[in-house]
TIMI-253429 format. One record per atom (N, C-alpha, C): residue number from 1; residue in three letters; atom name; x, y, z negated. Coordinates in Angstrom, 3 decimals, always signed. Example, Ala and Ser with C-alpha at 12.3 -4.5 7.8 and 13.67 -1.06 7.14 Angstrom:
<rs>
(r 1,'ALA','N',(+13.190,-5.690,-7.800))
(r 1,'ALA','CA',(+12.300,-4.500,-7.800))
(r 1,'ALA','C',(+13.200,-3.300,-7.800))
(r 2,'SER','N',(+12.850,-2.250,-7.080))
(r 2,'SER','CA',(+13.670,-1.060,-7.140))
(r 2,'SER','C',(+12.900,+0.030,-7.870))
</rs>
This chain:
<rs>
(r 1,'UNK','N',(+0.849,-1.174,+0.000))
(r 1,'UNK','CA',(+0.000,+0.000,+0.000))
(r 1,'UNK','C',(+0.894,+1.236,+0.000))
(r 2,'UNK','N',(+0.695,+2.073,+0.805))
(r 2,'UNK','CA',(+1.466,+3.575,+1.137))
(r 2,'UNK','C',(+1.500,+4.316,-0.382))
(r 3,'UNK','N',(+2.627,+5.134,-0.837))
(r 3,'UNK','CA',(+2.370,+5.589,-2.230))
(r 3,'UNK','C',(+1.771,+7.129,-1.759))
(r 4,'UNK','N',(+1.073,+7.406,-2.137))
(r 4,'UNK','CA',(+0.371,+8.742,-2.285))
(r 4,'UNK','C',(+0.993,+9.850,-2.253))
(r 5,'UNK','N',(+0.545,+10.900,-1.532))
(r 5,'UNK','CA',(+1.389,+12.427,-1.474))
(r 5,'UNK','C',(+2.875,+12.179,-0.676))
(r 6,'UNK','N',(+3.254,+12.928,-1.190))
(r 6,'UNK','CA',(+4.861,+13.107,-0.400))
(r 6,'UNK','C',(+5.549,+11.319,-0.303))
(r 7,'UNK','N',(+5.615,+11.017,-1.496))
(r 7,'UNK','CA',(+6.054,+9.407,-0.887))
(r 7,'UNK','C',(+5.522,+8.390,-0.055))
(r 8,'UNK','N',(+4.241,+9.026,-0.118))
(r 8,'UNK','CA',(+4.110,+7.776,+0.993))
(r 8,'UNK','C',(+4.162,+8.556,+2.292))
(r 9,'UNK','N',(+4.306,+10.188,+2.249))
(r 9,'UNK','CA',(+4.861,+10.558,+3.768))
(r 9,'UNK','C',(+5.927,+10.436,+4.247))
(r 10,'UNK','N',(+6.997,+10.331,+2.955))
(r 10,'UNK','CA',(+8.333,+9.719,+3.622))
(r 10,'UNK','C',(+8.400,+8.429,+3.773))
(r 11,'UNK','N',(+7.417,+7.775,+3.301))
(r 11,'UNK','CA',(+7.400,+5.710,+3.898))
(r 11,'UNK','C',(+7.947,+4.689,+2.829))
(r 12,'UNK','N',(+7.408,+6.064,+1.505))
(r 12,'UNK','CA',(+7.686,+5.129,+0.492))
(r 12,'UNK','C',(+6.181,+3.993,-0.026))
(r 13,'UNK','N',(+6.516,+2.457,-0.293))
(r 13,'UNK','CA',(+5.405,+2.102,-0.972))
(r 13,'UNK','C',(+5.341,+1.972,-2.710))
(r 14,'UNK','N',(+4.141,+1.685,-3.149))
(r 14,'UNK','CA',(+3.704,+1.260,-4.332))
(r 14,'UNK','C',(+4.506,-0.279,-4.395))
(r 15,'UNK','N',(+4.595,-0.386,-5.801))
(r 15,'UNK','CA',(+4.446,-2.026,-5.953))
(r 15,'UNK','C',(+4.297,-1.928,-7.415))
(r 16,'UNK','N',(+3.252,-2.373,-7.180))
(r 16,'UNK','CA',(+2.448,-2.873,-8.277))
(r 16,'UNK','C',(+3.024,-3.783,-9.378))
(r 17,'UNK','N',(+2.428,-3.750,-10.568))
(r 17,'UNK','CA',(+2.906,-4.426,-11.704))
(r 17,'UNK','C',(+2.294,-5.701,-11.921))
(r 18,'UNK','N',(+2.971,-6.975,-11.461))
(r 18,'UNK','CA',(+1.893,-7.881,-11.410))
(r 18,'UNK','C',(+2.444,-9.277,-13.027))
(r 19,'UNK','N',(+1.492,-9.809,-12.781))
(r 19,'UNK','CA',(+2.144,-11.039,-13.704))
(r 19,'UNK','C',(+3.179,-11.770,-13.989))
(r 20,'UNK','N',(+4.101,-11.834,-12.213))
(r 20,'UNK','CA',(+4.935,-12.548,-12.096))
(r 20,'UNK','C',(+6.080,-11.937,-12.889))
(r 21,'UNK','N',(+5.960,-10.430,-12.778))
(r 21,'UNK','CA',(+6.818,-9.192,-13.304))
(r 21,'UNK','C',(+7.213,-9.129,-14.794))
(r 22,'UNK','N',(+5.462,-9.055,-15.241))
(r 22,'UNK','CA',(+5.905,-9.047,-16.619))
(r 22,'UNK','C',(+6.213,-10.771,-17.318))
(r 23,'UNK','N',(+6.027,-11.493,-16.999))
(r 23,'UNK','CA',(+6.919,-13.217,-17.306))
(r 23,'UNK','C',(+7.764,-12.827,-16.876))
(r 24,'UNK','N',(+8.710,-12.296,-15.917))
(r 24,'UNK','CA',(+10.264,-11.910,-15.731))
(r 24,'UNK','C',(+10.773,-11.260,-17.042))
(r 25,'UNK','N',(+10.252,-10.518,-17.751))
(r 25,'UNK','CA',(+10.951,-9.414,-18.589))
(r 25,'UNK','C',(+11.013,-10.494,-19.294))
(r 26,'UNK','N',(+10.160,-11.463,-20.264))
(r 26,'UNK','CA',(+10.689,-12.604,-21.227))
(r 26,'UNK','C',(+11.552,-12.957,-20.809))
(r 27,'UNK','N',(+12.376,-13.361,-19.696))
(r 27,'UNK','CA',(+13.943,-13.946,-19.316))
(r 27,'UNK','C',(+14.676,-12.654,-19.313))
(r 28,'UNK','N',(+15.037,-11.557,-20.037))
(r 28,'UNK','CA',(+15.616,-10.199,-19.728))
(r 28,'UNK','C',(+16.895,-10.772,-21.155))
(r 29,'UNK','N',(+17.754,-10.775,-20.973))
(r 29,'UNK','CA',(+18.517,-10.721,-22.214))
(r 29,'UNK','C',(+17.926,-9.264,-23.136))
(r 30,'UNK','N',(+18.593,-8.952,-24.468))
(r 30,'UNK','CA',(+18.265,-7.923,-24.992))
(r 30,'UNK','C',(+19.016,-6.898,-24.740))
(r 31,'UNK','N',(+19.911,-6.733,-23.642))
(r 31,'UNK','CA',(+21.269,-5.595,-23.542))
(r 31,'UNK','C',(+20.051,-4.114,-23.613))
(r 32,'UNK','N',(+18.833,-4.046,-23.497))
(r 32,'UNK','CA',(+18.378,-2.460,-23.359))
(r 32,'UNK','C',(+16.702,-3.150,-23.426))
(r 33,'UNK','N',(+16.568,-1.960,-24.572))
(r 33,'UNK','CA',(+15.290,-2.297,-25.200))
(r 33,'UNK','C',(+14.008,-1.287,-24.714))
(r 34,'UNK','N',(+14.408,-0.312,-23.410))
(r 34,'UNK','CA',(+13.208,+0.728,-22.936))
(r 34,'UNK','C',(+12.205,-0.309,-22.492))
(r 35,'UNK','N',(+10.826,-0.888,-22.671))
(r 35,'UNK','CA',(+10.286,-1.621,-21.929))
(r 35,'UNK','C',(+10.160,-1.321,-20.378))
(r 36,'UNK','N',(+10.138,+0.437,-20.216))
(r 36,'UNK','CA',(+9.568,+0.515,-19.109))
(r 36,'UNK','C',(+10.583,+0.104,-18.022))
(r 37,'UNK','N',(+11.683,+0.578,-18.486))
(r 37,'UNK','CA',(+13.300,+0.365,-18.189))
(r 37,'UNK','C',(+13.301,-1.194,-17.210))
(r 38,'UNK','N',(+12.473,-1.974,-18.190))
(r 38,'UNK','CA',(+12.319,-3.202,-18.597))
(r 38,'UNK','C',(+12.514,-4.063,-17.704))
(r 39,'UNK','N',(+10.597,-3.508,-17.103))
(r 39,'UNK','CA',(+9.822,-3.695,-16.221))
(r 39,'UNK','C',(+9.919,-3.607,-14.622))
(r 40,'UNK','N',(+11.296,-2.371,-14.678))
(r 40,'UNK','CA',(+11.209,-1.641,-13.578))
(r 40,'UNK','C',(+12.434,-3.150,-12.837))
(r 41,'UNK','N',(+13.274,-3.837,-13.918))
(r 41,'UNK','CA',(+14.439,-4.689,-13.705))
(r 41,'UNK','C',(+13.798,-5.723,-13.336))
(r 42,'UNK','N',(+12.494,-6.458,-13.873))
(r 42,'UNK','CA',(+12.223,-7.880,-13.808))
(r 42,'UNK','C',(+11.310,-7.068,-12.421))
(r 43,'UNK','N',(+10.979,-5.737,-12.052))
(r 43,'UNK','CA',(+10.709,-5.922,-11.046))
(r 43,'UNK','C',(+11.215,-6.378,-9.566))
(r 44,'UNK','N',(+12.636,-5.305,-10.082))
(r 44,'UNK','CA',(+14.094,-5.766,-8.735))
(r 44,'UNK','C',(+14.204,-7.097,-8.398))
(r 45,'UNK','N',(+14.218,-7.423,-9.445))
(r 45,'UNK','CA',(+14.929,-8.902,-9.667))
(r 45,'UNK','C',(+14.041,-9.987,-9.188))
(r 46,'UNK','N',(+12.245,-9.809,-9.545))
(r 46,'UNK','CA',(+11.543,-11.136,-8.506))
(r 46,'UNK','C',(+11.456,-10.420,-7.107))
(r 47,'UNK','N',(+11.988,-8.981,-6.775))
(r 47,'UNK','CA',(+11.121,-9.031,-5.736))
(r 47,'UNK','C',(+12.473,-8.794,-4.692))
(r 48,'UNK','N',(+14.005,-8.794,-5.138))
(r 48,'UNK','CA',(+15.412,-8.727,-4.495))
(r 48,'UNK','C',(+15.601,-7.227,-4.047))
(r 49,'UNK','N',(+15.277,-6.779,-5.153))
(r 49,'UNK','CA',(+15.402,-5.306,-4.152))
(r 49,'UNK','C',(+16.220,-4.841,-5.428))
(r 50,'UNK','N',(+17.690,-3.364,-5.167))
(r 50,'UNK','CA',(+18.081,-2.528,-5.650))
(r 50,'UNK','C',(+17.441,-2.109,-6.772))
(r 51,'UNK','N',(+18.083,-1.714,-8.131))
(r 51,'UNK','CA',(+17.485,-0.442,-8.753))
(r 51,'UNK','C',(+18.371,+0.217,-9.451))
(r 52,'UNK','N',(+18.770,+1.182,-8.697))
(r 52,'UNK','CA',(+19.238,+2.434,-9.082))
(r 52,'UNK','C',(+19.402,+3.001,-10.429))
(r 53,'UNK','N',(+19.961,+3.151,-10.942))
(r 53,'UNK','CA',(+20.110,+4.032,-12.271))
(r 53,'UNK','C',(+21.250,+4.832,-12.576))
(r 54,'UNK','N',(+21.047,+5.714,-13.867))
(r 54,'UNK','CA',(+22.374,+6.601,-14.323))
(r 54,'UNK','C',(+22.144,+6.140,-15.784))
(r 55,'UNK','N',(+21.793,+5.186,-16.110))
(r 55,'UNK','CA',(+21.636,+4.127,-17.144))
(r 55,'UNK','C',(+22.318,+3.333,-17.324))
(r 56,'UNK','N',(+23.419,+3.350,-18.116))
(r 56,'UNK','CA',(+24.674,+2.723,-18.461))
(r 56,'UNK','C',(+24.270,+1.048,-18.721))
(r 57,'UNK','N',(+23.349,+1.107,-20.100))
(r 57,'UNK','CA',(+23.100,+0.456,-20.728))
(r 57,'UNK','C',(+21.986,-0.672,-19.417))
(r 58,'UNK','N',(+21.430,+0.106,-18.803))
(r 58,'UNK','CA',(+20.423,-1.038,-17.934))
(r 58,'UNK','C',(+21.445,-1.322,-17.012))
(r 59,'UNK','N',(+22.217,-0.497,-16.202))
(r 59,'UNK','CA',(+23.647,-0.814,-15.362))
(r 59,'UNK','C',(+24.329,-2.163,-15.879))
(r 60,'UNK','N',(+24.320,-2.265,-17.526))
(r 60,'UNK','CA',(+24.959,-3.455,-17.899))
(r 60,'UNK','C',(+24.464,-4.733,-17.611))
(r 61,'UNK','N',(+23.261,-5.028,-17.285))
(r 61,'UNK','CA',(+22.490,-5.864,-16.584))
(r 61,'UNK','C',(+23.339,-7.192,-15.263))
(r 62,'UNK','N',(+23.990,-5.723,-14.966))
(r 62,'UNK','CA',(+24.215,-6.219,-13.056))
(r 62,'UNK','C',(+23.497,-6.228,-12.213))
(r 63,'UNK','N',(+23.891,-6.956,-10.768))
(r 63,'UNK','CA',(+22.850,-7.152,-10.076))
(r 63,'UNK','C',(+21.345,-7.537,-10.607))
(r 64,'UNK','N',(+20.181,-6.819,-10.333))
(r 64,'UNK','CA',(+20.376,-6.065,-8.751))
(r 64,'UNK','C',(+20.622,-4.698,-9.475))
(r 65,'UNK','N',(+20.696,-4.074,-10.649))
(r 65,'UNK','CA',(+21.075,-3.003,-11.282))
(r 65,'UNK','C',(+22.689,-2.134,-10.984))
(r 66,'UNK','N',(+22.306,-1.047,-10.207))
(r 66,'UNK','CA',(+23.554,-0.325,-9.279))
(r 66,'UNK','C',(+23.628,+1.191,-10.134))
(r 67,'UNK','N',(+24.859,+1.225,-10.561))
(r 67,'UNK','CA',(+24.973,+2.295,-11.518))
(r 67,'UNK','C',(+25.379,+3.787,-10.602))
(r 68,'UNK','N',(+24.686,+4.613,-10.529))
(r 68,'UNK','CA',(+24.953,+5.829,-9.593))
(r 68,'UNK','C',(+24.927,+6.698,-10.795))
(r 69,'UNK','N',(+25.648,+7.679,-10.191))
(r 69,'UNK','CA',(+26.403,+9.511,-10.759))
(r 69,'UNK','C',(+24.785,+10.195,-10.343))
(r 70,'UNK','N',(+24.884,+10.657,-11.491))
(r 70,'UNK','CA',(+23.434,+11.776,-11.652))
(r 70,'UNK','C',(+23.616,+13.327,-10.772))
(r 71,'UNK','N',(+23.487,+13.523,-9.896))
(r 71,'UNK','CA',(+23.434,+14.574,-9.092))
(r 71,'UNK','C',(+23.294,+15.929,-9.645))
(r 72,'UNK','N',(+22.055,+16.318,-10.739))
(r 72,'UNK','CA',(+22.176,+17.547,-11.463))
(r 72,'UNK','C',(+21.335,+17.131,-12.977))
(r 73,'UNK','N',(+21.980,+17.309,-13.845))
(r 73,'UNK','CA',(+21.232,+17.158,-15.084))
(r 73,'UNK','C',(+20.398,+17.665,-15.505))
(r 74,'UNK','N',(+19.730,+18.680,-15.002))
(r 74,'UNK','CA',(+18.172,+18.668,-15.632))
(r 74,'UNK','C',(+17.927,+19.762,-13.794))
(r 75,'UNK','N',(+16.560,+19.301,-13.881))
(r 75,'UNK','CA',(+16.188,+19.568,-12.474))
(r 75,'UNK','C',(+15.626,+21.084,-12.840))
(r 76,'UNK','N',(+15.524,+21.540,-11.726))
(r 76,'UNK','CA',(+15.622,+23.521,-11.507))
(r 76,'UNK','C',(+14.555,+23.809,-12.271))
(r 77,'UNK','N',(+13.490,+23.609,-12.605))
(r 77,'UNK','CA',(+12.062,+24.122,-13.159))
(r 77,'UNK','C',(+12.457,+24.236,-14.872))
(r 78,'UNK','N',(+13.534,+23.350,-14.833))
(r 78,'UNK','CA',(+13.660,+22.985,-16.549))
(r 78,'UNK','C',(+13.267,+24.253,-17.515))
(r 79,'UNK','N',(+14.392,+25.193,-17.424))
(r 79,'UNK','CA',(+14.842,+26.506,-17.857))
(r 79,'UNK','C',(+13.117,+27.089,-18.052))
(r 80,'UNK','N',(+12.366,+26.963,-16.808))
(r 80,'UNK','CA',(+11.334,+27.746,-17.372))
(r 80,'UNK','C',(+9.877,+27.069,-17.706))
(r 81,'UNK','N',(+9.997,+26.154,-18.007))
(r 81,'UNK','CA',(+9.271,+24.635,-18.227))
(r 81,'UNK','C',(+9.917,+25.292,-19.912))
(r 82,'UNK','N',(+11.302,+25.187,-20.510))
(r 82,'UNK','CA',(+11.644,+25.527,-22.209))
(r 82,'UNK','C',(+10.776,+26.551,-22.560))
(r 83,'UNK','N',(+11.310,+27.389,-21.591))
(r 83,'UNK','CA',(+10.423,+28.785,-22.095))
(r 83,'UNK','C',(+9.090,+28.760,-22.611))
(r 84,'UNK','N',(+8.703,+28.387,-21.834))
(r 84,'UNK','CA',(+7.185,+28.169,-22.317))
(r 84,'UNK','C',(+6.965,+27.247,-23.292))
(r 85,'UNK','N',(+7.707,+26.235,-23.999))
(r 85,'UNK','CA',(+7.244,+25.631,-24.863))
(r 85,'UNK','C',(+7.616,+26.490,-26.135))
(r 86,'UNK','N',(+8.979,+27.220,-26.297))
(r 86,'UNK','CA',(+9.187,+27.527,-27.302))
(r 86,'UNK','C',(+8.201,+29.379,-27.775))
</rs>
């Protein structure tokens, strides 16, 4: 299924969270305890695809977990996204 708005105009899809996914995370060793983190790994992993991170700790994993350099640490809106909270 096409993902909605801008990703699915660049030809990105959805994939869904299915059963097979979450029975993957019970075989997850404990190296990183984010579930969502988790989820996103036992997803790579039944379905052979990449996942990207600047997540040391999920990087420790390995394949299919590919450790990439974070491009800019907090994205441009940040600064005035603070403002307004404080």
């Amino acid at each position: 299924m096409p993902a909605p708005g801008l990703a699915g105009a660049a030809g990105y899809e959805e994939l869904p969270i299915t059963g097979e996914h979450a029975l993957a995370v019970r075989a997850l060793s404990s190296l990183h305890k984010d579930p969502f983190d988790r989820i996103l790994l036992a997803q790579a992993q039944s379905e052979g695809l990449s996942l990207l991170t600047v997540d040391r700790e999920l990087a420790a994993y390995g394949p299919p977990c590919k450790l990439v350099r974070a491009l800019m640490t907090r994205p441009p809106h940040w600064q005035a996204r603070q403002r307004l909270v404080e």
